[in-house]
N, C-alpha and C positions, 0 to 999 in steps of 0.2 A: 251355305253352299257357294262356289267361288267356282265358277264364275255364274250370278243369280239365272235362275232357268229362266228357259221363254217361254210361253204362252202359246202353245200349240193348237189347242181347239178346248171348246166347251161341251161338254157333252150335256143333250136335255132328252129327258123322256116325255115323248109325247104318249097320248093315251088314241090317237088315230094320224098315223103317219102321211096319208091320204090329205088329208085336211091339214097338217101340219106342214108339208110341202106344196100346198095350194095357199096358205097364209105365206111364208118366205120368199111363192117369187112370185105372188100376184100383186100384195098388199107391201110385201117390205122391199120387192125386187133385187131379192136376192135367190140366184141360179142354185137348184139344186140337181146337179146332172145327173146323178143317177143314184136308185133307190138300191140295197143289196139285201134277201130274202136270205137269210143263213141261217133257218131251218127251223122247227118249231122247240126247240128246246132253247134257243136264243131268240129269233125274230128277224125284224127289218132294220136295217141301218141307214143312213145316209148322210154324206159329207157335203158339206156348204160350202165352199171360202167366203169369206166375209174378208176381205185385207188379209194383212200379214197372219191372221189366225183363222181357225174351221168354225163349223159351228156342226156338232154330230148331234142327229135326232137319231132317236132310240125306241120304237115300237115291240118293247116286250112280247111275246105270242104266249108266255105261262103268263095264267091269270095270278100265280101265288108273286112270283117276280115281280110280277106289274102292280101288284097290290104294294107291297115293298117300298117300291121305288117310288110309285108315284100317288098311292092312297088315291083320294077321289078327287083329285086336283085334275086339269085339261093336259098342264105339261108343266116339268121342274125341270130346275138344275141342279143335276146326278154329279157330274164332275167338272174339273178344272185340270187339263192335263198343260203340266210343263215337260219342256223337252230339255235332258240334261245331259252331260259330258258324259257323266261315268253312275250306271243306275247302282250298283251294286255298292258304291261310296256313297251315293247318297242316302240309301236306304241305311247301311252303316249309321250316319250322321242323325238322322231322322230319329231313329230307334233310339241311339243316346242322348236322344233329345225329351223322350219320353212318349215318343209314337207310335204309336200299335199301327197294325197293316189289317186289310183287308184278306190277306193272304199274301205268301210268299213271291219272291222276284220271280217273273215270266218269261220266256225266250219265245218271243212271235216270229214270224219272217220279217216282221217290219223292224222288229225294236223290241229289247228288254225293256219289262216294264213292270212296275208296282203301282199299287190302290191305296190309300192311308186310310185306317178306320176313323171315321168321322167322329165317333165318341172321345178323340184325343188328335184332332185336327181340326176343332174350336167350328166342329159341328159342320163340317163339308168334306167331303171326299176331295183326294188328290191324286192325280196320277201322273206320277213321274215313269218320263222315256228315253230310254236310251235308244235314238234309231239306226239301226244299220247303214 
């Protein structure tokens, strides 16, 4: 991809988000200003800045999700999002590269954007954004 993406935020699921934003700005002193409760079908989010990039904790609220993503581990890293030019060339480029998606290109208010399935992205998720 040309010109190579930036590193936007990392996204981790924690398995208690309470405790997870009591570790980042008590022990790592890193600010997490506010926690976003987006409903029991998705859960709780919240955005870090850490420098030039985020850091997104991720508290599932479906236990089937949460098993998913994070098995009986405390907290993982779920994804790696780059922020790019043009998503729908990159996801082009990806695909002929031999990358499967987690699902199709997205139109948020923030940013199109895509998920790389990890079984053919050398075992990690990626998320490339196009932001508005």
């Amino acid at each position: 991809m040309k010109p190579a993406p930036r590193v936007n935020h990392i996204g981790i699921v924690v398995a208690d988000m309470d405790s997870a934003v009591a570790f980042f700005e008590n022990v790592l002193g890193i600010e997490v200003p506010q926690v976003i409760d987006l409903g029991p079908a998705v859960g709780r989010v919240a955005m870090a800045p850490c420098g030039p990039v985020e850091i997104e904790l991720i508290d599932y609220a479906d236990p089937a999700r949460r098993a998913k993503h994070l098995g009986n581990e405390q907290a993982r890293i779920e994804h790696v999002a780059f922020d790019v030019e043009d998503a729908e060339s990159s996801y082009e480029q990806l695909e002929s590269a031999g990358v499967g998606f987690a699902g199709p290109l997205k139109t948020r208010p923030d940013c199109t954007t895509f998920f790389t399935d990890p079984a053919t992205s050398h075992g990690l998720m990626f998320q490339f954004r196009e932001p508005h």
